[in-house]
N, C-alpha and C positions, 0 to 999 in steps of 0.2 A: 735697532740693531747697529752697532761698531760695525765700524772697519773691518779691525779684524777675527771677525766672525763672520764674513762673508764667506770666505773659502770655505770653511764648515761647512753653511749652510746649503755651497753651492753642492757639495760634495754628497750630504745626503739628499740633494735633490737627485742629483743622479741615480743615486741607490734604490729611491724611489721610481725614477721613470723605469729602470731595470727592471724594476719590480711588477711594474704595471701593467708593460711589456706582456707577461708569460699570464696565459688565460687562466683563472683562480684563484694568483695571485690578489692583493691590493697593497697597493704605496702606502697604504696609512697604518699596515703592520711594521713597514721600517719606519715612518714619522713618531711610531709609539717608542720602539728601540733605541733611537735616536735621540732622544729626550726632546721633541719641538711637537710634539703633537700639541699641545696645551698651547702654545705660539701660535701653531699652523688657524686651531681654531680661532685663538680670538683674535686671529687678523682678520680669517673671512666674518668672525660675526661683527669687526669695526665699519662693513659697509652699511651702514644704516642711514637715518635720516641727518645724521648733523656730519656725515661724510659727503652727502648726496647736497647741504646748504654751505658744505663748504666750497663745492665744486661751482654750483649756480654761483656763487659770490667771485668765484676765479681764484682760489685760494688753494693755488695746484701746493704749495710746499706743504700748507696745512693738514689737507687731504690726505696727502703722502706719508706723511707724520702720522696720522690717525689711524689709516691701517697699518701701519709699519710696511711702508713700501719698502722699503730697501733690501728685508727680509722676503716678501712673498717675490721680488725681482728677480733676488739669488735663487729662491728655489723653483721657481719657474725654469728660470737659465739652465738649468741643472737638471731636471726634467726633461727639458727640452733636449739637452745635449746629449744625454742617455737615449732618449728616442730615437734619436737619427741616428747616432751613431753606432748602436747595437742592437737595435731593430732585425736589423739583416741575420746576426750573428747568433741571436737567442732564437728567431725564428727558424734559422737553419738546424740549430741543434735540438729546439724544440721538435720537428719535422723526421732528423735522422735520430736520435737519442735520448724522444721522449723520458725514457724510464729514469735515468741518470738524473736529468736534469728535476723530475719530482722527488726524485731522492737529496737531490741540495738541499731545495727547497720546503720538502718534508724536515729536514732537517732545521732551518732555519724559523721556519716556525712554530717546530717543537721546543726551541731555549728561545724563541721568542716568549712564549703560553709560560714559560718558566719565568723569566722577566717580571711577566706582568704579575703573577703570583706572589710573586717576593714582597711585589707594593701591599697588597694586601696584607693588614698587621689586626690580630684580633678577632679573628674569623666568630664570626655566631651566628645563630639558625637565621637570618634575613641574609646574610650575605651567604650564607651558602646555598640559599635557596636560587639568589642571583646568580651565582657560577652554573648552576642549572639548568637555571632557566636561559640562560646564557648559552652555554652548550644543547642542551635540545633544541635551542631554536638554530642554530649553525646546524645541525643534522638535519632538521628537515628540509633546510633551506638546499643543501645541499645533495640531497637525494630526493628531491621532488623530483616527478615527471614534469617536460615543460609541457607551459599551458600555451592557447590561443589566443591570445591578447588582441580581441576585435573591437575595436571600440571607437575609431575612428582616431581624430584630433586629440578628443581624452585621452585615449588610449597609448599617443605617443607622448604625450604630455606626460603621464604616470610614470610612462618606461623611463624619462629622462628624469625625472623626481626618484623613482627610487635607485636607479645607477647608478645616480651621485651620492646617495648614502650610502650605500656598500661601498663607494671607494672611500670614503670617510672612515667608514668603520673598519679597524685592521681585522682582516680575514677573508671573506670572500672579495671577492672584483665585482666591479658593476658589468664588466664584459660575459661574466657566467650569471648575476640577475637578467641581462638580456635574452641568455641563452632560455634560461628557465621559461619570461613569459614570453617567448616566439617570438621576440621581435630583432633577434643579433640579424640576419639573416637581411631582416626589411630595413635594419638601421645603416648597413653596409653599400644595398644598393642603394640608398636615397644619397649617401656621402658620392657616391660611383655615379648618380645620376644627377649630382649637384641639383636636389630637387628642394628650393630655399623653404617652401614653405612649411614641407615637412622638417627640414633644417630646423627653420628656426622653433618653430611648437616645439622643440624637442631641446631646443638649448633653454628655451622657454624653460620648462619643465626644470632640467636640471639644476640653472639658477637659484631657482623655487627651493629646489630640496639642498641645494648645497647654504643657501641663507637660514632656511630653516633651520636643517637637523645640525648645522653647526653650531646655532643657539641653543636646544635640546640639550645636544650633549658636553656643551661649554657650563651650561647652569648644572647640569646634573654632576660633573668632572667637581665643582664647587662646592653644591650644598650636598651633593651625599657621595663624596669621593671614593671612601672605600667598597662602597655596596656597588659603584658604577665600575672601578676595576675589578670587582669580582666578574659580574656581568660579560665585561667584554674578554676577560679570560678565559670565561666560559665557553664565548661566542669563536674565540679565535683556536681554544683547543679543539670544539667540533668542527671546524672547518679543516681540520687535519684529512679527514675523508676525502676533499678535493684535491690533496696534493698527494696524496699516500699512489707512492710509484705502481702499485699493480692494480688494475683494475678491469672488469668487464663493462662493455659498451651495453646498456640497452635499450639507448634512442640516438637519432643522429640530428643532424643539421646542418642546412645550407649551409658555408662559410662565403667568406667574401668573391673567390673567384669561383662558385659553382662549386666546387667539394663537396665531399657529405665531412663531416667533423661530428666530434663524441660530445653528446648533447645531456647524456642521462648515463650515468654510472656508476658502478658499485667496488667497494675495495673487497680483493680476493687476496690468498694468500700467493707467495710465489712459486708454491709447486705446483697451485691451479692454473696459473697465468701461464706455465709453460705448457701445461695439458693442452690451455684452449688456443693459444697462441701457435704453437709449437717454436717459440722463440726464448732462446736462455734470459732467466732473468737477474742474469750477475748479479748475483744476489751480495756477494763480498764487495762488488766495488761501488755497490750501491751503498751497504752500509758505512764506505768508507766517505762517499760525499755525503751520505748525512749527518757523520762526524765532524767534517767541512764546514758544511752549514753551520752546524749548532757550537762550532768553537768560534765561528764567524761573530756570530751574533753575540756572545758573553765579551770577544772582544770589544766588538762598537760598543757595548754595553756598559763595562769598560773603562773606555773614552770619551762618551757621551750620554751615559743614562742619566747622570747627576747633575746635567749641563740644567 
């Protein structure tokens, strides 16, 4: 990565940590928008074995070179600086103005799913099968009931293996695959009870699945390109159900400071939402930030799809 392409990259880091911020979300639907997903991957799949002999040898510039440090630096940085710094401000509004804010967002990953579609050139019976299978598996994922995840050490080990591939993957968040298999809740207080060992089995894990599924879907992105964008367009238009502004709760869960938080949900429409709610559900100024969103995104799109 140049020079000057840092600022870029720093920028959609940001966009990303914003992203990752708001529960449902995941960063790796703006890294696809953005045109660095295919970067982001094969920088995490350069840490291998002749990264790990270059490091034993001291061959820090080397190393650096081979994942393309300068790039995962800036978008760390950038990530980083979205978290702290609008952390407060998405979670305030997430808290008072839920609804709005999945109507962005709803928005944004509706001409996101369009994006991704566009790549797709050629369509025939296997890739459409993958848009699909794509999509059905994003619904179920996302209206499951969650589970009990008892299992001990495995058990966090798994939850941190698959967290990190749903934030890989654009559309769901790994913070609502935690919800699902019951462990958001136990992940929060171990972070609150700085309890290392469960820590680390868990950063364990994720490593795991962030080296893995990054190779996965770096070869698949490769040798069968157009059937895997079908696939994840499929996956990222089902996942619309999790940001879709109205919805009914039908299971709760811990949150980090004792709360109960929406654990299990279903999209309704918004004359029901105000029935069961008895709360307006601006329904015009919602459609107007999912206009927002989705002119948001053709712009970046844009300015950087092509990158």
């Amino acid at each position: 990565m140049n020079r000057r392409s840092a600022p870029g990259v720093f920028l959609r880091g940001m966009m990303m940590g914003a992203a990752d911020i708001v529960p449902g979300v995941s960063g790796g639907t703006i890294a696809f928008i953005t045109g660095i997903y295919d970067t982001l991957l094969g920088s995490i799949r350069a840490v291998d074995a002749v990264f790990v002999g270059k490091l034993a040898r001291l061959d820090i510039g080397g190393a650096w070179r081979h994942v393309n440090g300068g790039f995962l630096l800036a978008l760390l940085l950038g990530i980083a600086t979205s978290i702290f710094s609008l952390a407060r401000v998405i979670s305030w509004v997430l808290e008072h103005y839920p609804v709005p804010l999945w109507a962005f967002f709803f928005g944004l990953i509706l001409a996101s799913a369009g994006v991704l579609l566009r790549q797709v050139q050629r369509w025939s019976a296997p890739r459409v099968l993958c848009l699909t299978g794509g999509l059905g598996l994003a619904l179920s994922i996302a209206l499951s009931p969650v589970a009990a995840l008892n299992a001990g050490l495995a058990g966090v080990f798994l939850s941190g293996f698959l967290a990190i591939c749903a934030m890989i993957l654009p559309g769901i968040s790994g913070s609502f695959i935690l919800v699902l298999l019951g462990m958001y809740g136990t992940v929060l207080a171990a972070v609150k009870a700085l309890d290392l060992p469960f820590l680390a089995v868990f950063a364990l894990g994720a490593l795991s699945g962030l080296l893995c599924f990054s190779r996965l879907l770096y070869w698949l992105l490769h040798r069968f390109h157009q059937a895997t964008m079908a696939l994840l367009t499929g996956f990222l238009c089902g996942s619309l159900v999790v940001v879709w502004p109205w919805k009914r709760v039908l299971g709760w869960v811990e949150g980090g400071h004792g709360q109960l938080e929406p654990a299990q949900q279903v999209p309704i429409s918004p004359a029901e939402y105000q029935v069961l709610t008895g709360q307006d559900p601006t329904l015009w100024y919602c459609l107007a930030l999912m206009l927002v969103g989705f002119g948001a995104v053709w712009l970046i799109d844009a300015r950087w799809g092509k990158s």
